[in-house]
PASEBA-1860 file (N, C-alpha, C; in nm, 3 decimals):
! residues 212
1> XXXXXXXX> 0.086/-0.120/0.000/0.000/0.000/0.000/0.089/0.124/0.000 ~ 0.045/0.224/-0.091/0.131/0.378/-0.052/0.046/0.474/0.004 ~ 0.144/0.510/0.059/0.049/0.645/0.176/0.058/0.728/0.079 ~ 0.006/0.857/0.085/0.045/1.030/0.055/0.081/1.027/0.141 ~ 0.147/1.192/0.113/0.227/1.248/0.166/0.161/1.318/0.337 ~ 0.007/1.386/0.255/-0.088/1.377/0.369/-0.086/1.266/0.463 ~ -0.142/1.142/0.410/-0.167/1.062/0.569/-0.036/1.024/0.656 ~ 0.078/1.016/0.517/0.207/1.053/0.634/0.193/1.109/0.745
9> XXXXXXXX> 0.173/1.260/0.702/0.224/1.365/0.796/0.144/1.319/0.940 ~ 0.009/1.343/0.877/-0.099/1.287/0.951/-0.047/1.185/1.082 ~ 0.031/1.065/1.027/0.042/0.958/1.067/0.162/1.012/1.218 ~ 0.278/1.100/1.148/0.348/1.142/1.194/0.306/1.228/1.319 ~ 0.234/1.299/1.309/0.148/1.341/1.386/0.057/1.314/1.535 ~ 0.032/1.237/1.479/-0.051/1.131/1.584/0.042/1.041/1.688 ~ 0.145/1.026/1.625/0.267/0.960/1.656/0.326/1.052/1.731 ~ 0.404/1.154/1.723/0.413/1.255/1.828/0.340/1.328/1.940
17> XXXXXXXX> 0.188/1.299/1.916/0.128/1.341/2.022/0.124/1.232/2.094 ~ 0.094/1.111/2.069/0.091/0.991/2.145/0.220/0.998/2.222 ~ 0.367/0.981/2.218/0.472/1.041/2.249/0.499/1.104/2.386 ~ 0.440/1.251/2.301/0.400/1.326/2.411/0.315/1.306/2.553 ~ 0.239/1.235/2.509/0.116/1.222/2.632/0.175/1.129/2.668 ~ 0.228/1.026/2.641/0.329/0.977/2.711/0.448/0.983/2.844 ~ 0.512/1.084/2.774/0.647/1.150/2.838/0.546/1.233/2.933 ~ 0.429/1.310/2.947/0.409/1.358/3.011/0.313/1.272/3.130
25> XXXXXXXX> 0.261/1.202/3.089/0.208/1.112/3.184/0.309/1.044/3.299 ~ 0.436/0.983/3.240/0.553/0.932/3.305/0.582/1.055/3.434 ~ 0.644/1.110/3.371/0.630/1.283/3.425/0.599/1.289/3.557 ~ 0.421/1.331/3.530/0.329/1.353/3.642/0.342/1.272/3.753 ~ 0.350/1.094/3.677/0.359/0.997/3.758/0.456/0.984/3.876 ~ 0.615/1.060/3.828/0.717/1.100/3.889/0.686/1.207/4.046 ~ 0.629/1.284/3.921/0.631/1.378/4.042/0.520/1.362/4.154 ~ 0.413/1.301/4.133/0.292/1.266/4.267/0.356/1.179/4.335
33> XXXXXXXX> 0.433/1.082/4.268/0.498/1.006/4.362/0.627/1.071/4.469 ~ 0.708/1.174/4.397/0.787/1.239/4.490/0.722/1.337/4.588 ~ 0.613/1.359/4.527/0.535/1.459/4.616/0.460/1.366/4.754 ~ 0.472/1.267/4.681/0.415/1.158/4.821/0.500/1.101/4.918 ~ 0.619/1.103/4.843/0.736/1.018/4.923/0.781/1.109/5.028 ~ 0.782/1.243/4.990/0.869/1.323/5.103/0.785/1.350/5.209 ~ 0.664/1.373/5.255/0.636/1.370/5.425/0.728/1.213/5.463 ~ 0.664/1.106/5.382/0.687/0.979/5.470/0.856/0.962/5.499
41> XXXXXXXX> 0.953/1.005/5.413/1.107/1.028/5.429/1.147/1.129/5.523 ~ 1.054/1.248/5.555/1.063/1.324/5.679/1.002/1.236/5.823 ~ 0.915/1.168/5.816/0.879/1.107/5.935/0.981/1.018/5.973 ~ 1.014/0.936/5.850/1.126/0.868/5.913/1.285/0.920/5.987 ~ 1.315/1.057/5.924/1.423/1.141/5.921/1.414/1.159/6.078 ~ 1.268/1.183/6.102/1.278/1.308/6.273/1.193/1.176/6.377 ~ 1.230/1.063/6.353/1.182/0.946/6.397/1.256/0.941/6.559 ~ 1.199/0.936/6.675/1.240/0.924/6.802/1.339/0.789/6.766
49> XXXXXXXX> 1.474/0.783/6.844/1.573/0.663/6.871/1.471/0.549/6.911 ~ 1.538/0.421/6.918/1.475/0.356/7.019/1.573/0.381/7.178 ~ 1.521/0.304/7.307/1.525/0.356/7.446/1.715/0.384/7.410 ~ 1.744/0.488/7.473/1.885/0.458/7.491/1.990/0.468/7.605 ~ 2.064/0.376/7.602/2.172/0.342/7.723/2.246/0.449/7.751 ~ 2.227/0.489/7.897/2.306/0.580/7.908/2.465/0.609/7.977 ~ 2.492/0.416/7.971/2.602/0.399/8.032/2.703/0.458/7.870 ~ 2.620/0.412/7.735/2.683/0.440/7.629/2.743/0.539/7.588
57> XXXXXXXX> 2.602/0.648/7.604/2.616/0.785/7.623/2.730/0.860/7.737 ~ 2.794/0.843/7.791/2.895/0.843/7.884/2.999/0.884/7.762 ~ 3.099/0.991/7.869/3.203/1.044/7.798/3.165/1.176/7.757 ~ 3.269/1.229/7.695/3.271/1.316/7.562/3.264/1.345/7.400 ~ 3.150/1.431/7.388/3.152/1.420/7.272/3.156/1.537/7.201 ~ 3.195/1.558/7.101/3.188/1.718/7.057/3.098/1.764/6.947 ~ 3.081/1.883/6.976/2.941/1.916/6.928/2.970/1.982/6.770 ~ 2.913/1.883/6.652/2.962/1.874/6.535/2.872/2.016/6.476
65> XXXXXXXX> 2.730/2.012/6.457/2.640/2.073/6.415/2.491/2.139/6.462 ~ 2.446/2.244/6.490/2.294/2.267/6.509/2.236/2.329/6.431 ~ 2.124/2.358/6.404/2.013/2.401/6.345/1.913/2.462/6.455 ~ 1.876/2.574/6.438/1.776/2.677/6.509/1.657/2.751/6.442 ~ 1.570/2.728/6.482/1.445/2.756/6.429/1.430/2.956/6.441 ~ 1.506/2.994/6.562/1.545/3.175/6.514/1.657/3.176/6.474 ~ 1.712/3.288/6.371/1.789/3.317/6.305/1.882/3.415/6.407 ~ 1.864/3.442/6.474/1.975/3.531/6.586/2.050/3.403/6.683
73> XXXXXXXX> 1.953/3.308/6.751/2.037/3.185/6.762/2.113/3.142/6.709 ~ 2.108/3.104/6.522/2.174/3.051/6.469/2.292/3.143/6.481 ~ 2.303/3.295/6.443/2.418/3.352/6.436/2.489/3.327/6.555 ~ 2.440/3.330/6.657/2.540/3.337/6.782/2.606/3.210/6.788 ~ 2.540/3.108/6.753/2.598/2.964/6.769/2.746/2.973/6.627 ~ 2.700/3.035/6.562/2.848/3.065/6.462/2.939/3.162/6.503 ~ 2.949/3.205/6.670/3.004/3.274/6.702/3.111/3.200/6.792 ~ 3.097/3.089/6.835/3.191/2.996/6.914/3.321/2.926/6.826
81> XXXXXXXX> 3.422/2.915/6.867/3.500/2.822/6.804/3.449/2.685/6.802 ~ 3.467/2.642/6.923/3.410/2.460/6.953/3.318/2.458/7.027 ~ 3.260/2.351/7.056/3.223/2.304/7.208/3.195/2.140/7.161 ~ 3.156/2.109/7.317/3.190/1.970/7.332/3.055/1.990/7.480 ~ 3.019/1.800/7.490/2.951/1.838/7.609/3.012/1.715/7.657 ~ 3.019/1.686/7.837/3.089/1.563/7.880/2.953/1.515/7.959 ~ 2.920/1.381/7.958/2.841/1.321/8.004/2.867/1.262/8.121 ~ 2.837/1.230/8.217/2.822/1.163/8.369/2.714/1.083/8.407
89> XXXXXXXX> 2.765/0.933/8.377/2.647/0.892/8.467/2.690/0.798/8.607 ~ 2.649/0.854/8.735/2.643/0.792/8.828/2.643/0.638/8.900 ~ 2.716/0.590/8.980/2.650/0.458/9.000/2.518/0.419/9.019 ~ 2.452/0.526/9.056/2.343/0.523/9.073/2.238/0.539/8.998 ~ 2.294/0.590/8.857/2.197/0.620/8.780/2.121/0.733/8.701 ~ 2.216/0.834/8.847/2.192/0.974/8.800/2.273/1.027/8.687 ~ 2.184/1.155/8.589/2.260/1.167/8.459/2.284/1.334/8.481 ~ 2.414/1.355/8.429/2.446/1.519/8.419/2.535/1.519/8.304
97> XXXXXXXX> 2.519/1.635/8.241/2.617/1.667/8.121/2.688/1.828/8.133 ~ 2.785/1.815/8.110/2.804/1.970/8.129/2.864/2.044/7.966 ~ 2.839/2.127/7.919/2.849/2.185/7.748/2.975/2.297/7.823 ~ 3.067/2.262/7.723/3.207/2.400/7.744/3.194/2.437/7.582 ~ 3.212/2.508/7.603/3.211/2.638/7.492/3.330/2.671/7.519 ~ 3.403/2.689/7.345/3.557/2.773/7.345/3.470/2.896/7.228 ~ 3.490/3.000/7.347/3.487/3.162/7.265/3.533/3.266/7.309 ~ 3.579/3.346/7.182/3.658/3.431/7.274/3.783/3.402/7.338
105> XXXXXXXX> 3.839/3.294/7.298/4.004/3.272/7.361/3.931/3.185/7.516 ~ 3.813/3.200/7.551/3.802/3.136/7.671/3.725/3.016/7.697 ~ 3.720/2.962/7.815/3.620/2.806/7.798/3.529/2.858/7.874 ~ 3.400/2.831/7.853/3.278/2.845/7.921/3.208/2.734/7.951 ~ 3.159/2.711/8.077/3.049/2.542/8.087/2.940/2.560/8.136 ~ 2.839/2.506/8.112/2.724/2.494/8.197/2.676/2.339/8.238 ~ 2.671/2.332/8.344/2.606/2.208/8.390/2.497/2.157/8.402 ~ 2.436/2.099/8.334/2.275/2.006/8.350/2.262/1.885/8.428
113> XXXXXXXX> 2.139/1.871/8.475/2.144/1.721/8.553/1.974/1.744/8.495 ~ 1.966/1.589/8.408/1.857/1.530/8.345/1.810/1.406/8.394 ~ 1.704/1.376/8.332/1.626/1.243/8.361/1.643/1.222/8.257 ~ 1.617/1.047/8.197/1.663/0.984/8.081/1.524/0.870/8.106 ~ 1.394/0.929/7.964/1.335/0.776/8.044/1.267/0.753/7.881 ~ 1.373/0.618/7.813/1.330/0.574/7.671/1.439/0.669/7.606 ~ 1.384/0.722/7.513/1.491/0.814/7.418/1.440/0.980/7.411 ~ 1.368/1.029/7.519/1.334/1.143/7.624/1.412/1.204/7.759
121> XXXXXXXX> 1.449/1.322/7.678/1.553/1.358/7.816/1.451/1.541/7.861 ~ 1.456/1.512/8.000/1.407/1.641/8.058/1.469/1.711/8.133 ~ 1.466/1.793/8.190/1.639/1.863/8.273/1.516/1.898/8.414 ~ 1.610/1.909/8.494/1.539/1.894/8.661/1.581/2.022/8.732 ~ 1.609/2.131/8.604/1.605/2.281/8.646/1.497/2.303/8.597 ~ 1.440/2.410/8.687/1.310/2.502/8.664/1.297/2.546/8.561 ~ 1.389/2.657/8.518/1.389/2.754/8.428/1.390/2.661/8.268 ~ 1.390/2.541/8.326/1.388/2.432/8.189/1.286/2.349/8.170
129> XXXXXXXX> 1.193/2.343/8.251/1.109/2.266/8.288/1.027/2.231/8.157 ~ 0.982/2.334/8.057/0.903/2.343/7.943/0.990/2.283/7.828 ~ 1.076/2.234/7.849/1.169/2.200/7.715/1.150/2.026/7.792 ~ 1.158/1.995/7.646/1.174/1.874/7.642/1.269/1.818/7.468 ~ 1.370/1.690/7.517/1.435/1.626/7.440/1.461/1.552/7.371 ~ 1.446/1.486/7.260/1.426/1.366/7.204/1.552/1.344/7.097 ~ 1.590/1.207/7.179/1.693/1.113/7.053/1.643/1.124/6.937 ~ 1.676/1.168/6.815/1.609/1.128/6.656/1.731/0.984/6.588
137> XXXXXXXX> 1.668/0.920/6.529/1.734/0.808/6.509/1.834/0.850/6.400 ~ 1.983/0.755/6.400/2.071/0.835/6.266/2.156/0.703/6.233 ~ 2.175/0.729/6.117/2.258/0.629/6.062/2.438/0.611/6.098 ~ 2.459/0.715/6.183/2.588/0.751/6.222/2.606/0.663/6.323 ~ 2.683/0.600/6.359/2.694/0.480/6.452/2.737/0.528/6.605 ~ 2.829/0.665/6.592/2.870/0.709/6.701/2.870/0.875/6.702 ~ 2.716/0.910/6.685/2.674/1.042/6.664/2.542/1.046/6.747 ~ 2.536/1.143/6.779/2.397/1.194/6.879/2.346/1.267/6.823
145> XXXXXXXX> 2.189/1.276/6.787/2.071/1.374/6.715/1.987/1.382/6.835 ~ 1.997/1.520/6.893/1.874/1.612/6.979/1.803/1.693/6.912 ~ 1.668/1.651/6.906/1.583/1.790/6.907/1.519/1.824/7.028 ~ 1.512/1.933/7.067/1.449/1.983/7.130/1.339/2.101/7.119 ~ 1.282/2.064/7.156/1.072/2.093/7.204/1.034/2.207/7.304 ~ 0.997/2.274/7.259/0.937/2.404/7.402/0.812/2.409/7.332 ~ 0.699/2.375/7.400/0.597/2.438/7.385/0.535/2.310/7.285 ~ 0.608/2.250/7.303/0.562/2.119/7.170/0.607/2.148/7.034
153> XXXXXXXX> 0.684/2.254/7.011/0.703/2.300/6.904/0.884/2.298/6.910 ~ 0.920/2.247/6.780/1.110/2.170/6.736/1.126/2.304/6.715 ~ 1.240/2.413/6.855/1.345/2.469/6.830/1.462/2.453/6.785 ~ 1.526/2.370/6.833/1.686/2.332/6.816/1.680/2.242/6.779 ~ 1.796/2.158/6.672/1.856/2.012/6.655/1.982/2.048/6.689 ~ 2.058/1.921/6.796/2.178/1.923/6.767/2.229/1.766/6.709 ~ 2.361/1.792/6.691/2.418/1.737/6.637/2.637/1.711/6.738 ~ 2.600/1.552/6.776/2.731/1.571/6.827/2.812/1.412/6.799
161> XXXXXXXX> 2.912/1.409/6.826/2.953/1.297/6.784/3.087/1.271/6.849 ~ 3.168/1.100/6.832/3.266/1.107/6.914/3.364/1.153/6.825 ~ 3.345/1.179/6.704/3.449/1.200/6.614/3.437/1.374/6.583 ~ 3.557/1.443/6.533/3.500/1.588/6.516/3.451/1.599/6.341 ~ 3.534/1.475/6.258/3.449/1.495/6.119/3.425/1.401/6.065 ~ 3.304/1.448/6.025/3.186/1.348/5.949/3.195/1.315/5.812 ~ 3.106/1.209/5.790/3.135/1.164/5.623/2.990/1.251/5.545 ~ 3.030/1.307/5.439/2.950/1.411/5.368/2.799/1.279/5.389
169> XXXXXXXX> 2.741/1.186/5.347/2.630/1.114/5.402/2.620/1.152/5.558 ~ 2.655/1.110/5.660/2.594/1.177/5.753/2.552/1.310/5.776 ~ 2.660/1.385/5.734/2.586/1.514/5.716/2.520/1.587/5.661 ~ 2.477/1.532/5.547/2.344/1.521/5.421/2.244/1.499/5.535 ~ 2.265/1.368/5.578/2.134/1.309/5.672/2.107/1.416/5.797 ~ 2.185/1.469/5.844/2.143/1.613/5.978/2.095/1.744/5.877 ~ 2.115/1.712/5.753/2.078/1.867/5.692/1.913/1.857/5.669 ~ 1.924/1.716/5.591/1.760/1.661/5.599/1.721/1.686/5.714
177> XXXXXXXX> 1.724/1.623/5.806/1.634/1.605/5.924/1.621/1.770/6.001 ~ 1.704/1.856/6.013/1.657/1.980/6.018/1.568/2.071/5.930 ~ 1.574/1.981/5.815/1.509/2.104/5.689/1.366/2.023/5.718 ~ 1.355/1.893/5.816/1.189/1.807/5.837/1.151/1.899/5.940 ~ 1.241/1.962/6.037/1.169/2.021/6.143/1.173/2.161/6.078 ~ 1.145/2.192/5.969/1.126/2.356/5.948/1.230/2.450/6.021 ~ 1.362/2.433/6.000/1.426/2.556/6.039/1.530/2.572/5.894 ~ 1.602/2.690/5.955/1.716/2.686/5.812/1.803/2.614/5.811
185> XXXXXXXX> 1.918/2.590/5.721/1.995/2.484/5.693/2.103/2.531/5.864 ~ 2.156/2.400/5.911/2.257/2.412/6.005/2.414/2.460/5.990 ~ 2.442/2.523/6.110/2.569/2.607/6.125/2.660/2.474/6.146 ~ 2.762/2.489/6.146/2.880/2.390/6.148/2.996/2.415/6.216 ~ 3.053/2.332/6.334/3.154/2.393/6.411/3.284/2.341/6.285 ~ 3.397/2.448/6.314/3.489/2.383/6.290/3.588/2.251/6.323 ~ 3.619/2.160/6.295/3.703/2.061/6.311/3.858/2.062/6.363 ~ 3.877/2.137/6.342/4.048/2.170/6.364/4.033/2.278/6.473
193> XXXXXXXX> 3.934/2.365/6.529/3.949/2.403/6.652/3.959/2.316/6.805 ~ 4.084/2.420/6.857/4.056/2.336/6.982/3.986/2.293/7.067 ~ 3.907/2.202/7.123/3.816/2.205/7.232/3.834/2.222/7.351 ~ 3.788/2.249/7.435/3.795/2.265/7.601/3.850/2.157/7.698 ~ 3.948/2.196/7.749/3.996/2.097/7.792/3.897/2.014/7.931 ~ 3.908/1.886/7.937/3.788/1.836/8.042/3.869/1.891/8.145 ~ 3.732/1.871/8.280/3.775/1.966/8.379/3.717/2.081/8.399 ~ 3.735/2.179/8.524/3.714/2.330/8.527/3.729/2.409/8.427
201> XXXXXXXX> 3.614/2.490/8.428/3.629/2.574/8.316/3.630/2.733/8.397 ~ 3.702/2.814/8.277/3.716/3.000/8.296/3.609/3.037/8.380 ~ 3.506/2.965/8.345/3.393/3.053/8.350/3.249/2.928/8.361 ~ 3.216/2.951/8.480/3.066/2.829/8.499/2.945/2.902/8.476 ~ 2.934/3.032/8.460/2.825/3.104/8.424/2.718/3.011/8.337 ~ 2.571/3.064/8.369/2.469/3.018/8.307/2.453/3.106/8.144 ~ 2.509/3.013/8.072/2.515/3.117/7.935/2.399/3.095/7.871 ~ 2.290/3.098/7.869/2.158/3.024/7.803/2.166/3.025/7.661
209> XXXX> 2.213/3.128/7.628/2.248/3.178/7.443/2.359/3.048/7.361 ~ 2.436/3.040/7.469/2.517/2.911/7.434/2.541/2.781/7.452 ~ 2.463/2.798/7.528/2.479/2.629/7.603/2.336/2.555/7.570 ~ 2.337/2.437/7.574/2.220/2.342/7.552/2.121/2.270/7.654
END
């Protein structure tokens, strides 16, 4: 059989729109599905730990990264060289951490004493009473993810670890999980600054702006 040139075109025609509705169907399909996937990849991101040991948690660790839901927080937290927080737990059971801050040429600490019950930490000062803490689960084997809660509502994530640097995947994974709790992308301590030496610090002042 011979076509014209007409039912060619024709033919050609039909053939490209089919094509089209194609490629664009694929498309759409793409994107409802990414549009579906990301709450459920955020739930999993800002997912409570399971219970955690707090003989584990013991030691020092230094404080790699946070994220702050105000933007004057965040600046000040890019105002420190290091910090680090040292953990204590008791024979008995009791838990305290104390956060040193190197700024300013000097070390600063503040001391907490918390309750630990599951992967929920609450602090047993007053002026803290409304905050509450939660382990978020991480693929980092020897890294700590806090968010913390005032009001029921995710101010802070931190970010700490026994190591001072991370593999670009873990820290992909803390950029996610802050961008699930709605704040801006996280500040980053340096690595090669010194940290505070354990022990007494310059200065025990209650720094609230800096400390955790």
């Amino acid at each position: 059989m011979i076509w014209s040139a007409e039912q060619l075109g024709e033919m050609s025609g039909t053939r490209s729109g089919v094509l089209a509705w194609g490629v664009m169907v694929v498309v759409c399909s793409c994107c409802w599905s990414a549009a579906n996937s990301a709450p459920l990849a955020c739930d999993q991101l800002v997912r409570p730990s399971d219970a955690v040991d707090p003989r584990l948690s013991s030691g020092r660790w230094a404080w790699v990264s946070a994220g702050f839901r105000e933007p004057a927080q965040l600046e000040n937290f890019k105002l420190r060289d290091s910090a680090s927080i040292d953990v204590l737990v008791s024979p008995s059971g009791n838990i305290s951490y104390t956060t040193k801050i190197h700024r300013e040429g000097k070390c600063h600490s503040y001391l907490h004493n918390v309750t630990l019950e599951g992967s929920t930490l609450t602090y047993d000062e007053r002026e803290m009473a409304n905050v509450t803490v939660t382990f978020l689960r991480t693929s980092c084997a020897d890294c700590l993810v806090m968010r913390f809660d005032t009001g029921g509502a995710a101010m802070q994530a931190y970010l700490f670890s026994r190591r001072r640097v991370l593999t670009e995947e873990e820290k992909e994974e803390f950029r996610a999980q802050v961008e699930c709790l709605n704040m801006p992308a996280p500040a980053w301590l340096h690595p090669s600054k010194e940290l505070c030496p354990e022990g007494a610090a310059e200065s025990t002042q209650a720094l609230e702006m800096w400390s955790c």
